[in-house]
C-alpha atoms as one frame of an Amber mdcrd trajectory, in Angstrom:
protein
 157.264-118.884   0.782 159.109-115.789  -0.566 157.001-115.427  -3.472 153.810
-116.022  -2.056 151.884-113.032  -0.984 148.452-112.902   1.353 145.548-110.067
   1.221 142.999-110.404   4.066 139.598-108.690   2.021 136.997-106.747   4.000
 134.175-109.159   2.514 134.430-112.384   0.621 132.745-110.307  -2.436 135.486
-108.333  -2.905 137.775-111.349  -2.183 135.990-112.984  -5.368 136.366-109.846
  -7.998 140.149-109.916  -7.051 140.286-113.665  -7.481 138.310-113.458 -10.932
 140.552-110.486 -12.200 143.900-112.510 -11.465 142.556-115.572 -13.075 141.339
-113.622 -16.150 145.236-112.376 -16.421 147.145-115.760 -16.227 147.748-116.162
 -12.639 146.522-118.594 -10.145 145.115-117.282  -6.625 143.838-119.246  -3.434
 141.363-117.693  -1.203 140.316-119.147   2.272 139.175-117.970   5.545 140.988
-117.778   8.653 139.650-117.373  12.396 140.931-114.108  14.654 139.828-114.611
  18.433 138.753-112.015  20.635 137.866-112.045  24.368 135.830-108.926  25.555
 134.353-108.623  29.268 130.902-107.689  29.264 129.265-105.722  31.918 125.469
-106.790  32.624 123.273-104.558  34.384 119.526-103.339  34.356 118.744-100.005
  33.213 118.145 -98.675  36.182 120.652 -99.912  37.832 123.262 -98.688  35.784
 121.806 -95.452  36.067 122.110 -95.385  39.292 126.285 -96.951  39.194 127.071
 -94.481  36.997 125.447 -91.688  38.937 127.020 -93.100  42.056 130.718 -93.207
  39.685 130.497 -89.207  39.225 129.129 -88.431  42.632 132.657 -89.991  44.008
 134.769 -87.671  41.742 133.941 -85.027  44.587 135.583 -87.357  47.170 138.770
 -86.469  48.648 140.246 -89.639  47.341 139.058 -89.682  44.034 140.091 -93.463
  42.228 138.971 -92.899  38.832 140.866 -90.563  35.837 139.618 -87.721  34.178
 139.389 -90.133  30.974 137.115 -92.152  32.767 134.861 -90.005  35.020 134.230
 -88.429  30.891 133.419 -92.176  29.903 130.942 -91.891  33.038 129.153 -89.170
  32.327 128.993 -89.299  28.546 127.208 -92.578  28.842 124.947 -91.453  31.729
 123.611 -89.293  29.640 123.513 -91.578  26.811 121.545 -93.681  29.013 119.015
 -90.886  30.654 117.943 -90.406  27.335 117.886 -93.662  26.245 115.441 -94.959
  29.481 113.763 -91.386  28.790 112.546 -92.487  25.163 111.756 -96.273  26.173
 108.948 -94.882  28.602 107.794 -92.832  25.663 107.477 -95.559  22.953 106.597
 -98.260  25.420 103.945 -96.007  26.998  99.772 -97.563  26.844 101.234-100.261
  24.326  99.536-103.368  24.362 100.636-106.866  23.530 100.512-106.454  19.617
 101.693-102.911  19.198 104.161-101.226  16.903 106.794 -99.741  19.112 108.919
 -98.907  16.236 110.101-100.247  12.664 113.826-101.170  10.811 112.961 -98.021
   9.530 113.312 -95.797  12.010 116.488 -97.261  13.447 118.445 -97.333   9.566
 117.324 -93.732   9.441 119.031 -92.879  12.815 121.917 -94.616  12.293 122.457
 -93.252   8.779 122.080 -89.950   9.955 124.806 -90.590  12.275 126.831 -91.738
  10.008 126.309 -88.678   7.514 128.009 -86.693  10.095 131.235 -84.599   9.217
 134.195 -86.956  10.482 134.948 -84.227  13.152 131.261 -84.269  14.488 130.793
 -88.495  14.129 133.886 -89.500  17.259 131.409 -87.032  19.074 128.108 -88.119
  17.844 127.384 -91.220  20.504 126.395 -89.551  23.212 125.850 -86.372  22.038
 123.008 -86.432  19.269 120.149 -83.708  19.398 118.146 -85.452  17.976 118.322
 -88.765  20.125 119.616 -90.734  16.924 121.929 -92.368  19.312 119.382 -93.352
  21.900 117.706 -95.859  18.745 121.202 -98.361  19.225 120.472 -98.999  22.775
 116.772 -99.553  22.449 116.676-101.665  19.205 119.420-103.982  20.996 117.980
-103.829  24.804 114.065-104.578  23.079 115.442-107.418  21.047 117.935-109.124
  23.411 115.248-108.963  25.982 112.648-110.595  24.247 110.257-107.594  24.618
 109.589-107.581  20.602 109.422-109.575  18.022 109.680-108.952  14.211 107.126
-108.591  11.890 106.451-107.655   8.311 105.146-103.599   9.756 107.747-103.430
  12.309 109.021-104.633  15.967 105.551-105.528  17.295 105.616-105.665  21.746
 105.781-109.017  22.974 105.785-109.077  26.567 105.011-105.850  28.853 108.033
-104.711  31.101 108.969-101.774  32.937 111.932 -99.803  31.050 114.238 -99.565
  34.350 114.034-103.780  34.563 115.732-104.446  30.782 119.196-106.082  31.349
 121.930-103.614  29.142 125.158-104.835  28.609 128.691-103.060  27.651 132.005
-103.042  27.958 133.420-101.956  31.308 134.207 -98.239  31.374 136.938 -98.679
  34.480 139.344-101.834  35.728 139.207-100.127  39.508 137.767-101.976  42.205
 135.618 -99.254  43.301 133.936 -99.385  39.646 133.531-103.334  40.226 132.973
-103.075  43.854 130.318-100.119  43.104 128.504-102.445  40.141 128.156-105.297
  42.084 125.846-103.214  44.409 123.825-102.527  42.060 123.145-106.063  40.605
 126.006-105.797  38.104 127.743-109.259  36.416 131.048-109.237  34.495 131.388
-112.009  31.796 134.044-112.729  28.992 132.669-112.708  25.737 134.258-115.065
  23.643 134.246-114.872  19.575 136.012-115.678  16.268 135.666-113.264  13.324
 135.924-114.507  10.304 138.530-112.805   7.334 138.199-113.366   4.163 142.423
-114.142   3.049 143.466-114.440  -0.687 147.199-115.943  -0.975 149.138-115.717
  -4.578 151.897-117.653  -6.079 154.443-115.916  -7.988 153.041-115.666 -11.493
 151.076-112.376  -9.893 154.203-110.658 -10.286 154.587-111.214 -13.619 151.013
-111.195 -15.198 150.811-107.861 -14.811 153.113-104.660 -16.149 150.193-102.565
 -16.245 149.919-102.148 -12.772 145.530-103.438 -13.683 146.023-105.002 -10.067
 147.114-102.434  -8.169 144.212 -99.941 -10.401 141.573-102.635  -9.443 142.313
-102.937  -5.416 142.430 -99.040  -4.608 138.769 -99.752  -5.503 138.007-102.867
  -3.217 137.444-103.343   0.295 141.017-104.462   1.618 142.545-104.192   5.132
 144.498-100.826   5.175 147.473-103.004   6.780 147.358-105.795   4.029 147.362
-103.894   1.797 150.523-101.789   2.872 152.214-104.407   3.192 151.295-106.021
   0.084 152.522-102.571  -2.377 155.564-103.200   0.067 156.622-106.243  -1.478
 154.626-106.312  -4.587 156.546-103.627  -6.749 160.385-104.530  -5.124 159.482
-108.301  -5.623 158.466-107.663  -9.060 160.880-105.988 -10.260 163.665-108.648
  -8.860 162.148-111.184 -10.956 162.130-109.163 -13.690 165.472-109.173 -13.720
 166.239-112.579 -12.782 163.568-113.419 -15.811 165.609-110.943 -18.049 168.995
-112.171 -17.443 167.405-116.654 -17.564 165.827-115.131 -21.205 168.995-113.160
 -21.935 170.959-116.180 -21.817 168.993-118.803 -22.841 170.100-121.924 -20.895
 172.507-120.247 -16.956 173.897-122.222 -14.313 172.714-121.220 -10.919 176.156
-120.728  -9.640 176.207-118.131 -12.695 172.497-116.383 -11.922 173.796-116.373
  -8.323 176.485-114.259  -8.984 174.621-111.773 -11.166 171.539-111.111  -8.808
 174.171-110.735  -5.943 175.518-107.686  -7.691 172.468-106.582 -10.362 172.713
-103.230 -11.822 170.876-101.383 -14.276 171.859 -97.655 -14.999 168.353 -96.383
 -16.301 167.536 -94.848 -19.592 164.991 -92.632 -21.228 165.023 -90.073 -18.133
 164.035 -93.736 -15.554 166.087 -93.840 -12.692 168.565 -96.916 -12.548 168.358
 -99.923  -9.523 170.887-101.845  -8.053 169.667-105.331  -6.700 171.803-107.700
  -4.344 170.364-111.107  -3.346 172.200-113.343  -1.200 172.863-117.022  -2.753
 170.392-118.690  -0.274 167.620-115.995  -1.449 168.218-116.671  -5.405 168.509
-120.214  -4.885 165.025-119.612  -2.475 163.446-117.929  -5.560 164.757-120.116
  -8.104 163.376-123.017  -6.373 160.219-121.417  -6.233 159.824-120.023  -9.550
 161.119-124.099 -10.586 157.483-125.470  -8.352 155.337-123.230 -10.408 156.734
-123.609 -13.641 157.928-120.003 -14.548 161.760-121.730 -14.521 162.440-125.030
 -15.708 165.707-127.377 -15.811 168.219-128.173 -13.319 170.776-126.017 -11.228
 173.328-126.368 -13.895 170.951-125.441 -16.728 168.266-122.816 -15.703 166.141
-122.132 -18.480 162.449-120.116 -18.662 159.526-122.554 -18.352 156.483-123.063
 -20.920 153.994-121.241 -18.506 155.794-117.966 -18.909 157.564-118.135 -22.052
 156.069-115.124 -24.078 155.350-113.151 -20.904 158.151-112.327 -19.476
């Protein structure tokens, strides 16, 4: 539909406090959920063993013939090192624990990833990797201890459930080449490729066209530079939002204007619209084609902002006083 326009919300709460405000102004707003698929290959690999893959990965850049870019022999030894550390602080925590221990709590991981996060935007593309402090080595361990079973939860923290040597925990990640040598090399050491298949979930919320005219205040516009909204949805939404809005301002103006107007008339006055300006407000010209104002017309007819027939348009009982 022309006048129908969709915003895909960040989280459904948001989705709601949009829907709410929209309602409380007159306007009627749908909100529903819609799938996006992703396929991801996944690289599984011990510890160890990837150690040793990517070790193997950087040795090669020496070679002669070296198959790998400078982008990826970085990836390579970025995560290496991410990964030294990482095996580095399992032995430590994991160290003369018994069955029953507290290797570590929520705690300490929310702490390391929020001081991550509290990073100056120029330090946090670098962070991964590259933390002093081993934040970064807490991501690895929390998922690597949980996805292997090694822990379970408990009301004082991530107690050890099964004794296992650091090197032996299956790691997976996405793969850092497409070569066959990185493929070739990984399968050596006991490497498996899977494709991870998933749906995400977006929260959508679709209008009618009584959003365009429930609000001259611009309240909806105020209200979502404060909610979570896809950057792109909403783009595109202030796209069509304000020109939209003010076309069936005008179409409303001229239906009011006249009282009772033929399409064939309304037709000819959207297809060459003009309003000079006043008070220092720059004037607009608007040209629709006949198939667009009859599109909108018919619209604005379903939800009861127009009312009549083609030879006498007049405004409908849901909008009269509004407009």
């Amino acid at each position: 539909m022309i006048l129908e326009e969709m915003l895909v919300f960040d989280s459904e709460e948001d989705a709601n406090t949009f829907c709410t405000f929209v309602h409380g102004l007159g306007a009627q707003v749908k909100k529903t959920f819609r799938g996006i698929a992703f396929i991801e290959d996944i690289v599984t690999c011990s510890l160890n063993g990837y150690i040793e893959w990517l070790s193997e990965m950087i040795k090669s850049t020496s070679e002669e013939d070296d198959p790998y870019s400078v982008d990826e022999i970085q990836r390579f030894e970025k995560h290496l090192n991410l990964l030294k550390r990482t095996d580095g602080k399992l032995r430590d925590i994991l160290s003369g624990k018994e069955i029953g221990d507290i290797i570590y709590t929520r705690e300490t991981v929310q702490k390391a990833i929020l001081s991550l996060l509290a990073l100056p935007n120029e330090e946090k593309a670098q962070s991964l990797f590259q933390s002093p402090e081993d934040n970064d080595v807490w991501i690895p361990i929390d998922i690597m201890l949980r996805d292997n079973h090694v822990v379970v939860e408990s009301p004082e923290g991530y107690r050890l459930d099964r004794i296992i040597d650091p090197g032996d925990l299956l790691y997976q990640n996405t793969p850092a080449s497409e070569s066959d040598a990185y493929k070739k090399a990984g399968a050596s050491h006991g490497c498996s490729y899977s494709a991870n298949h998933s749906i995400d979930p977006e929260c959508v919320v679709i209008s009618g066209p009584a959003l365009y005219l429930c609000d001259r205040e611009n309240k909806i516009t105020d209200l979502l530079d404060t909610l979570s909204v896809d950057e792109s949805s909403l783009d595109l939404f202030y796209q069509n939002f304000y020109t939209k809005r003010q076309i069936l301002f005008s179409l409303i103006d001229l239906v009011t204007g006249s009282g009772v107007i033929s399409l064939d008339t309304l037709t000819r006055e959207m297809a060459g619209f003009s309003w000079p300006g006043e008070d220092g407000e720059p004037g607009f010209d608007i040209n629709l084609s006949p198939v667009m104002t009859k599109t909108i017309v018919d619209e604005l007819m379903k939800a009861k902002i127009l009312s009549g027939t083609e030879k006498k348009i007049r405004i409908g009982k849901t909008i009269r006083g509004r407009a």
